[in-house]
N, C-alpha and C positions, 0 to 999 in steps of 0.2 A: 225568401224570394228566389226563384231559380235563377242561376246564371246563363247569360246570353250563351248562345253557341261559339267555342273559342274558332277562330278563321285559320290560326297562325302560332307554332309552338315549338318551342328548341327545346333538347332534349339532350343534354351529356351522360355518357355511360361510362366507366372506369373499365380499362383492364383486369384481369383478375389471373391467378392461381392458383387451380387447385391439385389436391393432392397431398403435395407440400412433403414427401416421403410417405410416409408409411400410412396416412389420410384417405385411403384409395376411397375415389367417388361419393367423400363427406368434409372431405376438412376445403375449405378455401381462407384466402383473403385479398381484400378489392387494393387496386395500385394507380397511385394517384398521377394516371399516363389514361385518359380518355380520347373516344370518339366523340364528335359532334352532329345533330344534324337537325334540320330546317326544316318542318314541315309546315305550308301553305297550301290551304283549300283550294278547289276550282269550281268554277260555275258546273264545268261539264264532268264526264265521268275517266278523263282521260288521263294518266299516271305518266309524270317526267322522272329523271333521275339522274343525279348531277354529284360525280364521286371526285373529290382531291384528296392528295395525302397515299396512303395506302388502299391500294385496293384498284387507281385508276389509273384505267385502260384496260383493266381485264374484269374489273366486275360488270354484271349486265347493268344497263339501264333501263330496265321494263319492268313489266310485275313480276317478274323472276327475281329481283333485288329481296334480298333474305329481309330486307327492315319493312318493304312494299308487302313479303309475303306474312312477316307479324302483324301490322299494322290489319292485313284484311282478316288474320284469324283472329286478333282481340276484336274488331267489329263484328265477327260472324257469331261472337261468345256472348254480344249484349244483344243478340236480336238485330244488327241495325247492318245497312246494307253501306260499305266503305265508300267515300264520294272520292272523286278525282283529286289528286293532290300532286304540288310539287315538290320533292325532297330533293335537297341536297347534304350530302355529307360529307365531311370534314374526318376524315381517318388517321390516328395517328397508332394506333393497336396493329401493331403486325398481324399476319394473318397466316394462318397453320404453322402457329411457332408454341403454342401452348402457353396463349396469355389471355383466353377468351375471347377469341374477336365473335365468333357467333354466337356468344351470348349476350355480349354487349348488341350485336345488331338485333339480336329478338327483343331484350329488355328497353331499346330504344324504340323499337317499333308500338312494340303493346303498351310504353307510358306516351307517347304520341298519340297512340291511338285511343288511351283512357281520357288524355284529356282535352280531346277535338272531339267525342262521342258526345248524343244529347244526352243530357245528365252523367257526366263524364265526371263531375264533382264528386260525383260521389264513391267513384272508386281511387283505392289507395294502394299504399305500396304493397298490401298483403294481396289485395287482387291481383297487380301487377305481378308480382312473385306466381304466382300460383299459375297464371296463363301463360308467362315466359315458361316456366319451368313443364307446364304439360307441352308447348310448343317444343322446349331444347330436348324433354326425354329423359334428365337429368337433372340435378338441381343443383354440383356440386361450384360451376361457375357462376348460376344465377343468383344464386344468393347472395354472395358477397357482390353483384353486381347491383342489384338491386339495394341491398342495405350497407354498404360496404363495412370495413373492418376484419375481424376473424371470425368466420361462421361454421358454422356445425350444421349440414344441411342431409334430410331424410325422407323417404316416404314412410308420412304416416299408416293407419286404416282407410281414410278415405283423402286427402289431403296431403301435400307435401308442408316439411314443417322445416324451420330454420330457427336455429339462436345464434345469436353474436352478440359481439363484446369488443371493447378495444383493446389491443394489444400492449403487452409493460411499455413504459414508456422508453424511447430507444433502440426498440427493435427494427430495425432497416431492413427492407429486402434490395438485394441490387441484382439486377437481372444481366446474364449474357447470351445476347440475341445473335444467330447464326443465321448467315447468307438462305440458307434451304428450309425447303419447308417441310412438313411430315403431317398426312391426313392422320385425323382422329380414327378413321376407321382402319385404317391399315396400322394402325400403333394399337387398337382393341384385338385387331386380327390377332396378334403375337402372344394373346394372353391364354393357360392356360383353362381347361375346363376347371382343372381340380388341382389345387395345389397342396402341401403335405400339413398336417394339424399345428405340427410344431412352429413353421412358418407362418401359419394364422395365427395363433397367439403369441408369438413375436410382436409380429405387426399390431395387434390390438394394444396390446401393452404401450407399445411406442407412440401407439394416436393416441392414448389416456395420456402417456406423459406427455406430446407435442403440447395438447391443450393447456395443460400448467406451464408449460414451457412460456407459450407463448404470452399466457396473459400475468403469468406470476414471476415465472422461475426463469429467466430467458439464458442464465447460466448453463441449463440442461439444455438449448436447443442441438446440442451437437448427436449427444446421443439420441435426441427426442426425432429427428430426422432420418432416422435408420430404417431401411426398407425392405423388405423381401417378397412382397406382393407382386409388384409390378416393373420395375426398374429393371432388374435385369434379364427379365423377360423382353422386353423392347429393346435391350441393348444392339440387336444385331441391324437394328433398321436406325438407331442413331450413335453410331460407334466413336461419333468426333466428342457426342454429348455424353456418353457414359464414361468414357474417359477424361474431361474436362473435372466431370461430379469424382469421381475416382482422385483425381490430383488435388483437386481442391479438400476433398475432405482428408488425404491424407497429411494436410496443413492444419486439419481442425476445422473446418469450415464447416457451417451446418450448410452443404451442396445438395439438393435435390433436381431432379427432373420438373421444370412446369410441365404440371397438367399431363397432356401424354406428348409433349415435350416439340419440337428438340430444344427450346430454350432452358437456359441453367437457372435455376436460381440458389441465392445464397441470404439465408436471412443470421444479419451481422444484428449484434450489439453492441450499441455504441459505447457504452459507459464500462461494460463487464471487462472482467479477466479476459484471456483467451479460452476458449473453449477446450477441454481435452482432447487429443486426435487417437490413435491408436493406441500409444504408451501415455497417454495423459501428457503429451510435454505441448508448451506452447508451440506458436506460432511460428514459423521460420520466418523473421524479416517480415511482420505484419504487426507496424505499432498499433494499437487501438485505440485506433479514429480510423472514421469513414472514408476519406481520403486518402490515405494510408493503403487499405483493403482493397478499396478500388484498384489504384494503382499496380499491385501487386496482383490483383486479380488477373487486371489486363499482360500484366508480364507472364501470367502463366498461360491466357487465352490464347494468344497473339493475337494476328491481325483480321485475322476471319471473324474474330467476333465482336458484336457491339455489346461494351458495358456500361450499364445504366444504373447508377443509382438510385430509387425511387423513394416514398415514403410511400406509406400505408394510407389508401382513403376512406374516413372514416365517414361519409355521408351516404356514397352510393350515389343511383339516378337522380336526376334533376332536372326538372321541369321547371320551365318559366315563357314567358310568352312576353312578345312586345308591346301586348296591354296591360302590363304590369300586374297577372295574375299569377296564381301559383296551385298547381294541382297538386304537389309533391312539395311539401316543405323541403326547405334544407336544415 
């Protein structure tokens, strides 16, 4: 029997990652640091929007709201014309720091709006994937937003495609968030047309071993984070971040750029040896444990930057409603 029309539906979205070194615009994974947001029906056709956390005071309130403009293109994708609704959102994803916030607000938009659509049941997380991802233009933050964990995200022939997997157990990413922020499109600007053969098969190599790295081997993540794609191309537009990833890896740390940055991340393990750093020698003054790391991270960041230790999330979107219905398992 069909389900009544849902009126009312929240919708959490994960941060995400991608990149991750040498991963350029395929590798992610989702960080268990989300947005929230509320969305209720209206009689009429009129659209509120109601922002805390990040983002308020300077995000719009009107249908210019990036979740107000998913929500009306997942409606425009099943045929059905978007009704009036009031959102509110609950931000805790920084924003232009390379941690996903616009994907998280497209994937929150189009699973809200899959499941307030008439016969909304029946779309799932692959549809949802598939309409954020032609919305963001990319798939490499949607995916792990959507599904989370560690993903492998492409365009197929006619469809964009994704696999994921959970990462070994103990793999930590701890994030360090910087005052500034940095457009996506002015960090793509920096990239060249053509870069040299040898530094592509570098980088290839290095995303075949991240992936083992991450889901097998997490003792390789030092070397598996190695990059020559993109990283120090962007260096000149975040010079506090390329330096940061520079100090840190020269400690051994698997350091990369989030996404096109300027946020650092560092994915630690927890149980492992020290990772080799340039001469293979351990760690200077970094015992292993996560406390530990942290602590010494922030002694090398100072005080400009926030360090955050996160886990990895392994669900993705989530959807549930106050009438104890569920479009999107967890």
């Amino acid at each position: 029997m069909p389900q009544p029309q849902r009126t009312a539906v929240t919708v959490r979205t994960p941060a995400t990652s991608a990149n991750l070194g040498p991963g350029f615009d395929a590798l992610g994974i989702a960080l268990d640091l989300s947005d929230e947001i509320e969305v209720r029906l209206r009689d009429d056709r009129d659209v509120t929007v109601a922002v805390e956390g990040e983002g308020a005071g300077t995000l719009p309130l009107d249908d210019s709201h990036l979740v107000v403009r998913a929500m009306r293109a997942a409606f425009d994708a099943v045929g059905q014309t978007m009704p009036g609704v009031d959102l509110r959102c609950r931000n805790a994803i920084p924003h232009g720091r390379g941690l996903g916030s616009s994907a998280s607000a497209i994937v929150a938009g189009v699973a809200a709006a899959a499941a307030l659509a008439d016969g909304g049941d029946r779309l799932d997380r692959e549809w949802i994937f598939q309409t954020a991802a032609d919305i963001e233009g990319h798939p490499d933050n949607v995916a792990p937003c959507v599904y989370g964990g560690f993903t492998i995200a492409w365009r197929g022939a006619k469809t964009w495609r994704a696999w994921t997997t959970s990462p070994a157990p103990g793999v930590r990413p701890i994030v360090c968030v910087p005052r500034q922020s940095l457009s996506t499109e002015r960090a793509r600007g920096l990239l060249p047309e053509t870069v040299p053969h040898a530094d592509a098969a570098f980088s290839a190599g290095r995303a075949a071993l991240l992936v083992a790295a991450v889901r097998d081997c997490p003792d390789l993540l030092f070397e598996a984070t190695e990059d020559r794609l993109h990283q120090s191309y962007r260096a000149e537009a975040m010079p506090d971040s390329a330096a940061l990833v520079e100090s840190l890896r020269g400690d051994g740390l698997a350091a990369v750029v989030s996404g096109a940055g300027p946020t650092v991340l560092v994915l630690h393990h927890d149980s492992a040896d020290a990772p080799g750093g340039p001469a293979d020698r351990p760690l200077d003054g970094f015992p292993q444990n996560n406390s530990a790391v942290v602590d010494s991270i922030r002694q090398r960041a100072g005080t400009e930057w926030h360090i955050r230790p996160l886990a990895i999330d392994l669900v993705g979107v989530r959807v549930t409603s106050p009438r104890s219905w569920t479009c999107v398992e967890e």
